[in-house]
N, C-alpha and C positions, 0 to 999 in steps of 0.2 A: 457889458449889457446887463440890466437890470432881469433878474431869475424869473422866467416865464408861469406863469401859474398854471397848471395841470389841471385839466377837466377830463373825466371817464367816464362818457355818456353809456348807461345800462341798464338792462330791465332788470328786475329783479328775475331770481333762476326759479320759477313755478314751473310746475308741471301742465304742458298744454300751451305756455304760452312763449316759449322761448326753444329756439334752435328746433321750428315745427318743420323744419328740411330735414332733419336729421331723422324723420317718422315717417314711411320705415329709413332705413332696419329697425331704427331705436323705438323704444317703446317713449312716451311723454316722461316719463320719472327718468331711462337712462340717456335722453335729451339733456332736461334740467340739468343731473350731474355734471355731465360732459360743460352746461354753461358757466353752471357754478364754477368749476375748476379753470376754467376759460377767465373767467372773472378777476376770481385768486390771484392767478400769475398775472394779470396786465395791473392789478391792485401791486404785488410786488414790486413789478417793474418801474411804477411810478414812485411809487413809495423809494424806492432804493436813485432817485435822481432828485438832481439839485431842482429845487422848486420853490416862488414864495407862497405858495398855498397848491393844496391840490382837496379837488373839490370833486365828491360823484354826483353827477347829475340822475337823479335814479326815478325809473318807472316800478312804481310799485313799492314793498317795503321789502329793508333789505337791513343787515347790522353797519354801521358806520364802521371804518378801516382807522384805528388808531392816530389821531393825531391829522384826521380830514374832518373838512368839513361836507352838508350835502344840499343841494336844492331837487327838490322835484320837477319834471320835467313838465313842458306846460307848452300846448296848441297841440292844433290837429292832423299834424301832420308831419313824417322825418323832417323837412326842410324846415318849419316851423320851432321845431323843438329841438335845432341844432342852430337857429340863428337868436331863439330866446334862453339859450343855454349860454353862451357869450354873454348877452344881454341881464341877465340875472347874476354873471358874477363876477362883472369887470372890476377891475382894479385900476386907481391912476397909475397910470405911466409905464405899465406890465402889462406884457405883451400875454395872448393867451392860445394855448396849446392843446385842441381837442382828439382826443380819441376816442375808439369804441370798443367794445367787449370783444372782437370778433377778431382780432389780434394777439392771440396769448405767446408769439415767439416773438412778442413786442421787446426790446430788452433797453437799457437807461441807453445805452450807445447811439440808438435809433431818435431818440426822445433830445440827448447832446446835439446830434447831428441836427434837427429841427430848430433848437433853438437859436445853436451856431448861424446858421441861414438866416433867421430873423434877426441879427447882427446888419445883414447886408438888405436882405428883402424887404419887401410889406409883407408877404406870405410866404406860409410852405405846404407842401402839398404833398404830400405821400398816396401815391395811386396804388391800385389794386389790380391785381388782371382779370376782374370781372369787369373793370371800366367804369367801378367807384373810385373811391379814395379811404386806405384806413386813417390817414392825418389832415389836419389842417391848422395852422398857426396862423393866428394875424397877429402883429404888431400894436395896430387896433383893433381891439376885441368890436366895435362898432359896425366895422365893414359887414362883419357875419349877417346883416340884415339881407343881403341879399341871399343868403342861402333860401330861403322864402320862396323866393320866386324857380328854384332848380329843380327839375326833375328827378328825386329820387332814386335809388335802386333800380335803376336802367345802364345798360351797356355804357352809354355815354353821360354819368352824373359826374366822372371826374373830366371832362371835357365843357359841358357845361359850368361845372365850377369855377374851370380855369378861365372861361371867355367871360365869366360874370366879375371876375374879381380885376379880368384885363379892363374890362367897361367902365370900372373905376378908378382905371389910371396905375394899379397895382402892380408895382414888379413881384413877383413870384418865382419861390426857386423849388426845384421838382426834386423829390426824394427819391429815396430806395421802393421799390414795391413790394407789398407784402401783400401774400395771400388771405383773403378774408376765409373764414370758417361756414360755409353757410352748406356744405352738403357732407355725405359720411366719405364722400375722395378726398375732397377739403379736408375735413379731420384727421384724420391717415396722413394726410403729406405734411399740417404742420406738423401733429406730433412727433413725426420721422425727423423734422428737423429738430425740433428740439424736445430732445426724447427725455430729460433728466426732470419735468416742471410738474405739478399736480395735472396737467392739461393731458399731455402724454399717457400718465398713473389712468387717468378717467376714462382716457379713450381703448387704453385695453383691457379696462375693466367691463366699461359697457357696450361699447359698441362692437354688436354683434358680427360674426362672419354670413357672409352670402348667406350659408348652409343653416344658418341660426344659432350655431354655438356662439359662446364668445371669444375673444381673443384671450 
C-alpha cells in the first residue's frame, strides 16, 4: 500500500490558550509547557514512522518540525477544520492519517497499526474514552467533508463519526483507544504510562500537587 501522509492537527502552545483544563492546578504558562511537550513527543512519533509527507496543520505560529511541511488551520469550527485539514493537503492516490496534540504516548506502532487497516478498510478510527476519537485515516482524504456536520467534543463524537462515515457506504476498522489529555488525571495517567518522553519530564515539572507543590 502506498505510505499514508501524516497530518498533526495543533495549536500552537500560548499561554491562556491551550490545555485551559489543566487551569487549575496549572497556572496558563505551566499549561502551555505541559502542551508544548505534549506536541514534541507526538512530532517525534510521527517523525520516526514511514510517511509520504507529514504535514502540521497549525493554529497560530509555531517552528516547523524538520523535513515537514505546514498549513494553517481554516473554518469555524473543530469539525470544520479537521474536514478542511484533509481537504488542504490531499495527495493523489495516498491515503491520509490525522491526529491530534492530545496523544503524546502516541508511538509509530499505533500510527503502522492505522495504516496497516487502510490496506483493508476506507477508514480507521482510533476512539478515546471520553467518546472522541484521538485518530482518523481515510483512504480518501475526500470523505473527511463530513466531519462538518459532527458534533464535536461531546461523549458521543466518535460515534457520531462512525454512523457518518457508515452513511457513506465506508467500511471502517476500530483501533486501540487512547486516552486523550484534556484534564491534570488525564496528564498523570499518560505520563505514568509513558514515563521516559519530554511529556512525562513536563508533567512533573509543572504540574502541581493538590497541596500546591510540585511534583
Amino acid at each position: 500500500m502506498t505510505a499514508p501522509q501524516l497530518l498533526l492537527i495543533a495549536k500552537a502552545p500560548v499561554p491562556g490558550r491551550v490545555k485551559t483544563r489543566l487551569c487549575p492546578p496549572c497556572t496558563p504558562r505551566q499549561a502551555a509547557a505541559i502542551a508544548a511537550a505534549a506536541l514534541a513527543d507526538t512530532v517525534d512519533a510521527l517523525t520516526g514512522s514511514r510517511a509520504r509527507r507529514r504535514v502540521l496543520v497549525l493554529d497560530g505560529p509555531h517552528p516547523i518540525p524538520p523535513g515537514w511541511s505546514t498549513v494553517p488551520q481554516r473554518g469555524d469550527g473543530l469539525g470544520e477544520r479537521l474536514a478542511n485539514a484533509y481537504a488542504d493537503t490531499a495527495l493523489p492516490a495516498a491515503p491520509s492519517i490525522l491526529v491530534g496534540m492530545d496523544t503524546p504516548q502516541l508511538t509509530s506502532q499505533h500510527l503502522a497499526a492505522a495504516a496497516e487497516a487502510l490496506g483493508e478498510a476506507d477508514a480507521a478510527l482510533g476512539p478515546a474514552p471520553d467518546g472522541g476519537w484521538w485518530l482518523l485515516g481515510l483512504r480518501e482524504p475526500a470523505h473527511a467533508a463530513v466531519l462538518a456536520e459532527v458534533p464535536m467534543s461531546t461523549p458521543e463524537t466518535a460515534a457520531h463519526t462512525l454512523a457518518a462515515l457508515h452513511r457513506l457506504g465506508l467500511t471502517v476498522a476500530l483501533l486501540d483507544t487512547l486516552r486523550d489529555v484534556d484534564t491534570a488525571a488525564d496528564a498523570l495517567a499518560v505520563a505514568a504510562q509513558q514515563p521516559h518522553g519530554r511529556f512525562a519530564a513536563a508533567v512533573a515539572a509543572e504540574l502541581p500537587h493538590p497541596d500546591g507543590a510540585r511534583r
